[in-house]
MDAnalysis code that builds the backbone (N, CA, C; Angstrom):
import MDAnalysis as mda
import numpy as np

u = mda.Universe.empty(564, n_residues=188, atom_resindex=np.repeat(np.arange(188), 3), trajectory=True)
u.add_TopologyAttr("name", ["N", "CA", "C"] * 188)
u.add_TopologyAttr("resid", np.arange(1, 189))
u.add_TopologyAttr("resname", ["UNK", "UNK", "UNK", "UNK", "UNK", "UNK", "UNK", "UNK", "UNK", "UNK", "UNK", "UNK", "UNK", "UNK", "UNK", "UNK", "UNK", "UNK", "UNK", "UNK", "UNK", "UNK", "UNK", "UNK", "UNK", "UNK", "UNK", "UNK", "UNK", "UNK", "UNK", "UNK", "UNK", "UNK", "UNK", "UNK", "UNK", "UNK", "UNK", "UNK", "UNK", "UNK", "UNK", "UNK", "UNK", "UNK", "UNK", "UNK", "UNK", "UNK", "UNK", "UNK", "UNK", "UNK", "UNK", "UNK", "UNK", "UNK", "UNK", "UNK", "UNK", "UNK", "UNK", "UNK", "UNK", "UNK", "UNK", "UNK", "UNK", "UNK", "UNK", "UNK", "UNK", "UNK", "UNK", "UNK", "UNK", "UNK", "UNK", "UNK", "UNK", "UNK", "UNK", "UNK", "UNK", "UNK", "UNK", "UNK", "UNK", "UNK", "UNK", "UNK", "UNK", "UNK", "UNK", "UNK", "UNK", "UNK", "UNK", "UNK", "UNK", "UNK", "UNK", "UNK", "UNK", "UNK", "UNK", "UNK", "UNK", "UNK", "UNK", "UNK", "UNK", "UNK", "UNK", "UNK", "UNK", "UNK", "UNK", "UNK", "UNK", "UNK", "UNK", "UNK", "UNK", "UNK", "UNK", "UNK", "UNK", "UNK", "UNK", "UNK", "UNK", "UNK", "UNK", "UNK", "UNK", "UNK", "UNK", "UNK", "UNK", "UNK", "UNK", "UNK", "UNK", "UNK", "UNK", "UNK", "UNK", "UNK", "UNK", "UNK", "UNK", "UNK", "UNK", "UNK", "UNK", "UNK", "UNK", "UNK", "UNK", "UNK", "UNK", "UNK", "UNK", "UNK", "UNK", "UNK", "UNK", "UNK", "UNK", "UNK", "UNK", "UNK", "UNK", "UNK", "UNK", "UNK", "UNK", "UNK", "UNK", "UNK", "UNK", "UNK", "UNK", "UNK", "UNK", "UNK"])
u.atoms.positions = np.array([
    [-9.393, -18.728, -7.497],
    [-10.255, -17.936, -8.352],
    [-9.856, -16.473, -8.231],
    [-9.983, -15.787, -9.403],
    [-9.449, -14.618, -8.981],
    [-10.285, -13.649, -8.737],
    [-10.429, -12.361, -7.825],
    [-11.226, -11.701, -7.787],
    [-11.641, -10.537, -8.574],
    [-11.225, -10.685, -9.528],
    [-11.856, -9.954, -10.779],
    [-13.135, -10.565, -11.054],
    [-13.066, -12.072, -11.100],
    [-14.471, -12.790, -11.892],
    [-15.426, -12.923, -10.710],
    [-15.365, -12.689, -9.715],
    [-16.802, -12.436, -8.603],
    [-17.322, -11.677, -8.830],
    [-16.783, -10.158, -9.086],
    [-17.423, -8.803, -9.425],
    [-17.354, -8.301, -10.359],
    [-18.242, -7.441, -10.903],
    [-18.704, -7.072, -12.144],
    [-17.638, -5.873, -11.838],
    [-16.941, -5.099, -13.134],
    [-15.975, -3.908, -12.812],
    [-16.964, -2.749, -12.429],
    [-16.726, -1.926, -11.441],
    [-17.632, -0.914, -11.399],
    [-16.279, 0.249, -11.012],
    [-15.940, 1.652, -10.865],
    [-15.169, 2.197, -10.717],
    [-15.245, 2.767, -9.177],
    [-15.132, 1.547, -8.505],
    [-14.808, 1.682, -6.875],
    [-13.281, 1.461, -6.555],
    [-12.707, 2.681, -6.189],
    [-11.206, 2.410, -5.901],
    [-10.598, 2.545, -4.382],
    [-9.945, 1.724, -4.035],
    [-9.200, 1.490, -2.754],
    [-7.881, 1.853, -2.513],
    [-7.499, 2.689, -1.734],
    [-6.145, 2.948, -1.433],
    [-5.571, 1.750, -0.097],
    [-4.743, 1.105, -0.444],
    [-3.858, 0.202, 0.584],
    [-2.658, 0.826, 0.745],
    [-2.772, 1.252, 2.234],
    [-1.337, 1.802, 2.803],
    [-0.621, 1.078, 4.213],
    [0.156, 0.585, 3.518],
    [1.025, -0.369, 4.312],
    [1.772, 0.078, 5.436],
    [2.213, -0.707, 6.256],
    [2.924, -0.889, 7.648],
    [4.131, 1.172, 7.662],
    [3.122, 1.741, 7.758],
    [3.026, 3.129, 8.694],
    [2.488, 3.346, 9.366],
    [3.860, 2.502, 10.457],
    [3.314, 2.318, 11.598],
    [5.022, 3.268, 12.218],
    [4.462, 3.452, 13.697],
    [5.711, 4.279, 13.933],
    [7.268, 3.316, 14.453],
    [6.740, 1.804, 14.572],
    [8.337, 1.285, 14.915],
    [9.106, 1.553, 13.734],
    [7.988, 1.258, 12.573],
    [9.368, 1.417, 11.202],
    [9.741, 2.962, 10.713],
    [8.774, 3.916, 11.047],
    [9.058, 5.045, 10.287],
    [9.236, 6.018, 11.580],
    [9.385, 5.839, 12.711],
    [9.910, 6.868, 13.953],
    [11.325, 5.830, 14.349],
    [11.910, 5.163, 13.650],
    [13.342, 4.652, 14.328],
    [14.957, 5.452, 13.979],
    [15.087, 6.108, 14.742],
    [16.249, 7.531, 14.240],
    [16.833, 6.664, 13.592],
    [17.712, 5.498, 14.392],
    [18.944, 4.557, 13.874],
    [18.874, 3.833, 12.321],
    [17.208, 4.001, 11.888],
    [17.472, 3.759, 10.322],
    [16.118, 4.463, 9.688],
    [16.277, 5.950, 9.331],
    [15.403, 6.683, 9.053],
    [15.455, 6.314, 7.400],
    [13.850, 6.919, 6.842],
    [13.137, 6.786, 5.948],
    [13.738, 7.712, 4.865],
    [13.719, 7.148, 3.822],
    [13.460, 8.768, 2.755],
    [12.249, 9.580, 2.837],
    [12.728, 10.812, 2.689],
    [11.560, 11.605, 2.085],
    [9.980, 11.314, 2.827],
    [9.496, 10.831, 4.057],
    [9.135, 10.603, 5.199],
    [7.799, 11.403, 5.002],
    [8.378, 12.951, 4.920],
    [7.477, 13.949, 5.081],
    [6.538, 13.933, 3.939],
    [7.195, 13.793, 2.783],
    [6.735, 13.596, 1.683],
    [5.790, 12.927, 0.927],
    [6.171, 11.791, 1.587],
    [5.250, 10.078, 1.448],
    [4.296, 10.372, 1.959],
    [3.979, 10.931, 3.201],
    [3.092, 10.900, 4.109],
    [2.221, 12.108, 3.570],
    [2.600, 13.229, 2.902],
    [1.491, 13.840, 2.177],
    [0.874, 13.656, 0.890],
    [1.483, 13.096, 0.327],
    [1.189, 12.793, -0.870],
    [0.461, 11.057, -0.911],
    [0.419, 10.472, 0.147],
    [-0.616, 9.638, 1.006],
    [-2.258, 9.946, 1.025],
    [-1.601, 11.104, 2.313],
    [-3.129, 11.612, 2.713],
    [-3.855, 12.591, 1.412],
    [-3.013, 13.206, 0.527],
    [-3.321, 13.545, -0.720],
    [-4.613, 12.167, -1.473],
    [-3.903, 11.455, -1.421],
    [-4.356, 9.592, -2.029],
    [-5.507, 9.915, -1.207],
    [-5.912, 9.542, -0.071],
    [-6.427, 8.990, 0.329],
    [-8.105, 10.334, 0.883],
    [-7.406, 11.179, 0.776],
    [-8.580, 12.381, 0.670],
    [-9.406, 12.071, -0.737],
    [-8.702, 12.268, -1.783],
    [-9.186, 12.044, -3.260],
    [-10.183, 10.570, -3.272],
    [-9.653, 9.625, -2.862],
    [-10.693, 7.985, -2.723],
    [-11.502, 7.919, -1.800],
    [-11.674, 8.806, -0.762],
    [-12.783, 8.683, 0.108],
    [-13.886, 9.799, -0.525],
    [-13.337, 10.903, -0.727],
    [-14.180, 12.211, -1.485],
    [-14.870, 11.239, -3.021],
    [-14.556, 10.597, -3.709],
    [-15.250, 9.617, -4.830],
    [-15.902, 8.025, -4.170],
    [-15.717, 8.111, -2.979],
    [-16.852, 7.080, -2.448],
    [-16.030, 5.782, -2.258],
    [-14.599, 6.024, -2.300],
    [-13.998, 4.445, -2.514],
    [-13.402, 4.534, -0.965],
    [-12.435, 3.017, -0.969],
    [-12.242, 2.377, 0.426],
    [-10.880, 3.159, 0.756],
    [-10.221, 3.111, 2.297],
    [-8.990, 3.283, 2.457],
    [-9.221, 2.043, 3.204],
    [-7.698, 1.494, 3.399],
    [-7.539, 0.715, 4.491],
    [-5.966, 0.732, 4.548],
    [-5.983, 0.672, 5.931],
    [-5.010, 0.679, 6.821],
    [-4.130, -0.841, 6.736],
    [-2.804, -1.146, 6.299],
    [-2.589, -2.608, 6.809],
    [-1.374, -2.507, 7.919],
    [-1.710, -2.962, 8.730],
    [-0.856, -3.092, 10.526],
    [0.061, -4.558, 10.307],
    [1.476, -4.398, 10.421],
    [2.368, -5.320, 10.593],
    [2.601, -5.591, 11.946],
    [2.337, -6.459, 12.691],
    [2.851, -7.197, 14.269],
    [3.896, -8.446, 14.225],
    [4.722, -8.253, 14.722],
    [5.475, -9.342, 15.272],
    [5.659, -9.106, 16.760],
    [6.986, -10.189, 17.250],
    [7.191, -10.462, 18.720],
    [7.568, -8.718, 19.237],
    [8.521, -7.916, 18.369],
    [8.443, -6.824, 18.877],
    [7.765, -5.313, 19.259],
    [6.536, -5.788, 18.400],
    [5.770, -5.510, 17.481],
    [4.118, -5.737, 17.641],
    [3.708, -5.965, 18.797],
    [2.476, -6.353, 19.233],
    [1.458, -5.644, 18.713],
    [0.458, -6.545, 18.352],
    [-1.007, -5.667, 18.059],
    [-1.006, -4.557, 19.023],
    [-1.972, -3.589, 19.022],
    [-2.267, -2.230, 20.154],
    [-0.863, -2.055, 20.912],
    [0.433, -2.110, 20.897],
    [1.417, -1.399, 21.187],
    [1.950, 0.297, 20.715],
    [2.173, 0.557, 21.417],
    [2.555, 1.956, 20.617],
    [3.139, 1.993, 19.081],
    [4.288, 1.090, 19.101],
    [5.080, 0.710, 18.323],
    [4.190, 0.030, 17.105],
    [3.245, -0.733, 17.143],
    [2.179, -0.426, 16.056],
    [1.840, -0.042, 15.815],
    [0.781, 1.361, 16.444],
    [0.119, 2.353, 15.606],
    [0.638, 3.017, 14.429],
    [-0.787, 3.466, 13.593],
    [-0.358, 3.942, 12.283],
    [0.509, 5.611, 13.109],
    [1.622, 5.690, 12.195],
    [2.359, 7.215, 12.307],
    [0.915, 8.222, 12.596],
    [1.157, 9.115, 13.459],
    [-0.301, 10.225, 13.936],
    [0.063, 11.117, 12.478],
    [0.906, 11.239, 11.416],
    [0.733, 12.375, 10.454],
    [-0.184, 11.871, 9.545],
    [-0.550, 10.515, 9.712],
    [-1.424, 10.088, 8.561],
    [-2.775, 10.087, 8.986],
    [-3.825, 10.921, 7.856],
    [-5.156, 11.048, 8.116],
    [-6.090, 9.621, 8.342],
    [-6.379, 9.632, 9.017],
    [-7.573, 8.332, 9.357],
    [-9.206, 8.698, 9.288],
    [-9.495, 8.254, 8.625],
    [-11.373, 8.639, 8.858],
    [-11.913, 7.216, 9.518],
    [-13.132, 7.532, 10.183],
    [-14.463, 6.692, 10.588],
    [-14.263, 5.462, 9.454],
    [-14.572, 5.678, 8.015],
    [-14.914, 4.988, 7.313],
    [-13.700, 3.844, 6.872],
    [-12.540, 3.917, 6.615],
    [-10.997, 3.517, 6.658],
    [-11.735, 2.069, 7.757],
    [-10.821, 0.918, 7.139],
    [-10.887, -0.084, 7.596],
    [-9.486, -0.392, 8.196],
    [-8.671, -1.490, 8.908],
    [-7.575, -2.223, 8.647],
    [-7.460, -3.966, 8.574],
    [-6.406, -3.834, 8.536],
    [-6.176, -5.108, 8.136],
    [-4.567, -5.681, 8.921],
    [-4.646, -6.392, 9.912],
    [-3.890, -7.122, 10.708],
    [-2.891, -8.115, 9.681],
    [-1.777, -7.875, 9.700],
    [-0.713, -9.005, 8.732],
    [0.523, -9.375, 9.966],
    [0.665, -10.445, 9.725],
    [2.242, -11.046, 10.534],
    [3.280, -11.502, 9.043],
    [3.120, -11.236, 8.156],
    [3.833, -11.260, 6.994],
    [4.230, -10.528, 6.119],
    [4.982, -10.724, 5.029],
    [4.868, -9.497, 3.959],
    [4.166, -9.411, 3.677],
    [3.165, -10.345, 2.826],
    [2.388, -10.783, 2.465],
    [0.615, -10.295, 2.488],
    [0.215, -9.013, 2.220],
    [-0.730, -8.629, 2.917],
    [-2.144, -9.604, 2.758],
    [-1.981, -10.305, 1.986],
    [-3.067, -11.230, 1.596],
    [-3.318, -12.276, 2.546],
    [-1.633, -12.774, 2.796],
    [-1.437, -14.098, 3.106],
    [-2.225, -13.974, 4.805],
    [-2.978, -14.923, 4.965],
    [-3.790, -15.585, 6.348],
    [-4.116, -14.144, 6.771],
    [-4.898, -13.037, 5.977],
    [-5.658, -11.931, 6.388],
    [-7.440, -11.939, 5.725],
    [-7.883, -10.947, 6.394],
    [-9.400, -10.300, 5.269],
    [-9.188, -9.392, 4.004],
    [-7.460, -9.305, 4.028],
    [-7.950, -7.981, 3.103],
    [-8.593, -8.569, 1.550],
    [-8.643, -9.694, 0.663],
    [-9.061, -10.278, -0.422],
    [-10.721, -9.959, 0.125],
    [-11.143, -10.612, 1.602],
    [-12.389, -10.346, 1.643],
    [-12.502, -8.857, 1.774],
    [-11.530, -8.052, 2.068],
    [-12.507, -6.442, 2.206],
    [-12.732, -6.164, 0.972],
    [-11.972, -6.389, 0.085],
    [-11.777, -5.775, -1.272],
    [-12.882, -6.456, -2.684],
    [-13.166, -7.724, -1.945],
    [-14.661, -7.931, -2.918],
    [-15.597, -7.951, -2.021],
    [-15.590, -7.147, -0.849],
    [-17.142, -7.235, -0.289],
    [-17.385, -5.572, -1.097],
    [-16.357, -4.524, -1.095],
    [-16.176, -3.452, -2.125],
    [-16.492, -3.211, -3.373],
    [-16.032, -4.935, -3.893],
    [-16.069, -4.560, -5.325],
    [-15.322, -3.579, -5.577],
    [-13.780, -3.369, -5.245],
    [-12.935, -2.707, -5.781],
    [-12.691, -2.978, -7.134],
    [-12.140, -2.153, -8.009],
    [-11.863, -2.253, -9.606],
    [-10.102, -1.805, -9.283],
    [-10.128, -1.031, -8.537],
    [-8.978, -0.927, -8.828],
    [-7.895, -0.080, -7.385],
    [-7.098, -1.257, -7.431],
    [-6.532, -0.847, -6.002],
    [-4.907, 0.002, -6.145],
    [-4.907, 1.220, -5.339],
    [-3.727, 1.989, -5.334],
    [-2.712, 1.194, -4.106],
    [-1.587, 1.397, -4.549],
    [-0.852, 0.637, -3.280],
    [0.406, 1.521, -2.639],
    [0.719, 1.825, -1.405],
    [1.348, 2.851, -1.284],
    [2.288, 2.229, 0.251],
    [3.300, 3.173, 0.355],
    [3.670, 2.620, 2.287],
    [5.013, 2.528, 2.503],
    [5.383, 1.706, 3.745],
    [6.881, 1.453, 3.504],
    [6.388, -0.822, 3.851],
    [7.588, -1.212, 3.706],
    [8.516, -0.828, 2.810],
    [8.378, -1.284, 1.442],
    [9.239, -0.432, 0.512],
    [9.194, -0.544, -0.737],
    [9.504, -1.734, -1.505],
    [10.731, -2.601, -0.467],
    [11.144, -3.332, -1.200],
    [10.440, -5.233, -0.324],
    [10.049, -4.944, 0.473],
    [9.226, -5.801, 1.108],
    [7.954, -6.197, 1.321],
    [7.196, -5.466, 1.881],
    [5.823, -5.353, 2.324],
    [4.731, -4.832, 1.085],
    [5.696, -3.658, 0.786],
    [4.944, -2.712, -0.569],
    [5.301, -3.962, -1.871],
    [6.528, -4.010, -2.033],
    [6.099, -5.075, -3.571],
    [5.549, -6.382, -3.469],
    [5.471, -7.039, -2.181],
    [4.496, -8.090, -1.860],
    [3.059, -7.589, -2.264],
    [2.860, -6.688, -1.544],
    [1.004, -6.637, -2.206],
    [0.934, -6.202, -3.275],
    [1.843, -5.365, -4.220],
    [1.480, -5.189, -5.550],
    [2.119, -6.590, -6.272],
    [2.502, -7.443, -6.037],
    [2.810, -8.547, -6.824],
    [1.155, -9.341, -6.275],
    [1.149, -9.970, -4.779],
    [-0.146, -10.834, -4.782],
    [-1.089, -9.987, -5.194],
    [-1.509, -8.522, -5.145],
    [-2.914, -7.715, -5.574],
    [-2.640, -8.183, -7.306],
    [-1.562, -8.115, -8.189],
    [-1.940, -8.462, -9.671],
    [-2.395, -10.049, -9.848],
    [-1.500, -10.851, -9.213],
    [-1.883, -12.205, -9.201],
    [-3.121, -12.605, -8.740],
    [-3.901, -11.400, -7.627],
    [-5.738, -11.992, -7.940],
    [-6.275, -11.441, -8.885],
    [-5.793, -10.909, -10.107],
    [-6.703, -10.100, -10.749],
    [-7.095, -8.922, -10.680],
    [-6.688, -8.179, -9.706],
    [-6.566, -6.669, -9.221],
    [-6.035, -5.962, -11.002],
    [-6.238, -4.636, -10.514],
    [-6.097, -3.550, -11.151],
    [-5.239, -2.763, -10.824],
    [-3.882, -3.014, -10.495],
    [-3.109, -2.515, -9.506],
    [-2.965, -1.244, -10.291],
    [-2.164, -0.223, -9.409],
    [-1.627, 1.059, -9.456],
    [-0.357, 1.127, -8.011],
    [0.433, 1.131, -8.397],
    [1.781, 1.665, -7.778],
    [2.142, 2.748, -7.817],
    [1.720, 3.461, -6.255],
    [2.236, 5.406, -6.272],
    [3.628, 4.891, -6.224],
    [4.310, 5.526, -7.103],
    [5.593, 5.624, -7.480],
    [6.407, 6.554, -6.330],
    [5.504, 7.602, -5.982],
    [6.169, 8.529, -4.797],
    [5.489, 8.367, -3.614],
    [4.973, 6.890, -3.232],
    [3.947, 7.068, -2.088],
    [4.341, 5.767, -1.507],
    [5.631, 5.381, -1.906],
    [6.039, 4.451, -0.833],
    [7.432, 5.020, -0.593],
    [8.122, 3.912, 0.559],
    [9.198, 4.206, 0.963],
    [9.942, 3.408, 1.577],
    [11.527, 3.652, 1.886],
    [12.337, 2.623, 2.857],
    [13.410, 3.666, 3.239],
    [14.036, 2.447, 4.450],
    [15.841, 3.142, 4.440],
    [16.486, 2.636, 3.809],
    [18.059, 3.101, 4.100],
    [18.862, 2.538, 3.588],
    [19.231, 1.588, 3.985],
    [19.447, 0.456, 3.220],
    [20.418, -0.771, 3.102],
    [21.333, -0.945, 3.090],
    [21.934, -2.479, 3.610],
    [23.789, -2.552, 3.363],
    [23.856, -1.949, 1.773],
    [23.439, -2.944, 1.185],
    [23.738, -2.976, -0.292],
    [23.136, -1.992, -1.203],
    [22.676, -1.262, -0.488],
    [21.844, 0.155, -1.379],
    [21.119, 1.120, -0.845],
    [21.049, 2.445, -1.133],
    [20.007, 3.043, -0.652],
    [18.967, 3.346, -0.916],
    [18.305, 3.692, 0.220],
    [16.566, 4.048, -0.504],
    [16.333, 4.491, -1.676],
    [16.487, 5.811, -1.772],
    [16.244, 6.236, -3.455],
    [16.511, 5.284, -4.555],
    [17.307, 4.582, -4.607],
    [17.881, 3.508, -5.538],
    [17.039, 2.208, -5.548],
    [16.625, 2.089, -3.995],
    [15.682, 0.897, -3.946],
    [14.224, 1.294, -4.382],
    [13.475, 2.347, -4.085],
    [12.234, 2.836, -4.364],
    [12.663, 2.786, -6.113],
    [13.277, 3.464, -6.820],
    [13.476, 3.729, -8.076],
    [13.418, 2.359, -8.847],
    [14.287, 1.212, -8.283],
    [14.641, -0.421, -8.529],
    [13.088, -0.754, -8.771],
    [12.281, -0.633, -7.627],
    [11.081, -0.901, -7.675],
    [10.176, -0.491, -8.417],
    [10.330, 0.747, -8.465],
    [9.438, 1.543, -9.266],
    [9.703, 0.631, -11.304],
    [10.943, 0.556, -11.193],
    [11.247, 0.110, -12.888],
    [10.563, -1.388, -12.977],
    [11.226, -2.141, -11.520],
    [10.548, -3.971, -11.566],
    [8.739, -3.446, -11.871],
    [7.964, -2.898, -11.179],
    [6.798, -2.785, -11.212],
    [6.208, -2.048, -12.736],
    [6.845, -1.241, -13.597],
    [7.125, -0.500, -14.677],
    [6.779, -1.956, -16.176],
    [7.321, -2.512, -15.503],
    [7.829, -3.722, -16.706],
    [7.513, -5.298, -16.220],
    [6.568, -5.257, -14.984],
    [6.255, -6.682, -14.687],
    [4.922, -7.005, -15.388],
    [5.341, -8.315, -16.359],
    [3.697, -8.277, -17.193],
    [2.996, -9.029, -16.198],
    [1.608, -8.422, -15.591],
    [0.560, -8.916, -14.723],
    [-0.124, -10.500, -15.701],
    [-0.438, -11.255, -15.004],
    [-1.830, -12.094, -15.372],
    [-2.535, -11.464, -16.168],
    [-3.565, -12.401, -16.805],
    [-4.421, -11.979, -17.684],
    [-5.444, -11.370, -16.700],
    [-5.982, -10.406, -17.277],
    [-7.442, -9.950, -16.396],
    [-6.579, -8.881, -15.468],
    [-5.867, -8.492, -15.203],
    [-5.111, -7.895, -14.035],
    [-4.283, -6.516, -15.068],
    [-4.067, -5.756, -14.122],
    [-3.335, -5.177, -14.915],
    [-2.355, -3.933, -13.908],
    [-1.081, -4.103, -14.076],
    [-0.354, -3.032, -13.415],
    [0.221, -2.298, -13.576],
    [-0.115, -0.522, -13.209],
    [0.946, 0.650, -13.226],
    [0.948, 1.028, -12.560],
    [2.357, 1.838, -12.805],
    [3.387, 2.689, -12.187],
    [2.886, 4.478, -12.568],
    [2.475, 5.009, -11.623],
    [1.958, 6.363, -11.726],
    [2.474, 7.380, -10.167],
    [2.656, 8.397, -10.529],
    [3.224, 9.054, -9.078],
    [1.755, 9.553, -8.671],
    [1.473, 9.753, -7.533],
    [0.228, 10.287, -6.764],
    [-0.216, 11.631, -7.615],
    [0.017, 12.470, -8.102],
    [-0.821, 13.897, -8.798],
    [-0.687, 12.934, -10.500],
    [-0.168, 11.989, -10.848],
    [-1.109, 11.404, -11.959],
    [-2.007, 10.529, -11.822],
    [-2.299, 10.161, -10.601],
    [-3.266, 9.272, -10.052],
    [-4.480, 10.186, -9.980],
    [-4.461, 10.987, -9.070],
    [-4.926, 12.411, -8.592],
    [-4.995, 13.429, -8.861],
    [-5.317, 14.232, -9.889],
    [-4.829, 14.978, -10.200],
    [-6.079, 15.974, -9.364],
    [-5.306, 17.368, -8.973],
    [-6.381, 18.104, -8.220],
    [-7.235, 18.885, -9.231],
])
């Protein structure tokens, strides 16, 4: 069932910011794009949705190297956290898959969820693909995710790749997804 048809639309919006956490975005040997950048134009996001009454949440990636409460999990310290900010525990890309976040997001009654983080080409287009497939209202900050470089490509090229797949993917019925950079999301 999708979670559009539980809740009535009301204009409650959620920012989901993915696995910025410091193993992936403090590792010299395969640094981030534009790092500094992401990360303000984030807390930009995420000042604007708490100041209008909507959700943030945090989603935490763990594996074997990678333990819940390890250093190496915590969210990066440049990113703002409030009291109110929830998270959400994932061992997958998948932020949906065997988590609460479907339940945080209709105990909310979100209308419409922003999706932001690293990585761009993993973690980040997993939840904007499963967030349209429940019926979500997606929004993809175009400048509010991120990766490194790859054998076969680099970041800029991969964020951009993404940015066009997400540009031109027709969502489900009831669902609907764009591609917007954070100050057209936000505008101050």
């Amino acid at each position: 069932m999708l979670l559009s048809s539980l809740f009535p639309r009301v204009s409650m919006k959620t920012l989901l910011i993915i696995d910025m956490q410091n193993a992936w975005l403090a590792d010299p040997a395969s640094p981030c794009t534009d790092t500094d950048g992401v990360v303000q134009r984030i807390n930009h996001a995420a000042r604007h949705i708490r100041a209008q009454g909507g959700k943030v949440i945090f989603v935490q990636h763990a594996n074997a190297d990678v333990p819940i409460g390890s250093a190496a999990w915590q969210v990066i310290p440049a990113l703002e956290q409030a009291a109110t900010d929830s998270t959400v525990h994932k061992l997958a890309a998948d932020a949906f898959a065997a988590t609460d976040l479907a339940a945080q997001l209709a105990a909310s009654a979100s209308s419409t969820l922003y999706v932001s983080g690293f990585a761009s080409e993993f973690c980040v287009d997993s939840a904007v693909r499963a967030a349209a497939s429940r019926g979500l209202q997606v929004v993809a900050l175009s400048d509010a995710h991120t990766t490194a470089d790859r054998p076969h490509m680099d970041a800029p090229a991969i964020i951009a790749h993404h940015n066009w797949v997400w540009a031109g993917l027709p969502p489900p019925a009831g669902s609907t997804l764009a591609v917007r950079t954070t100050a057209q999301a936000f505008p101050d």
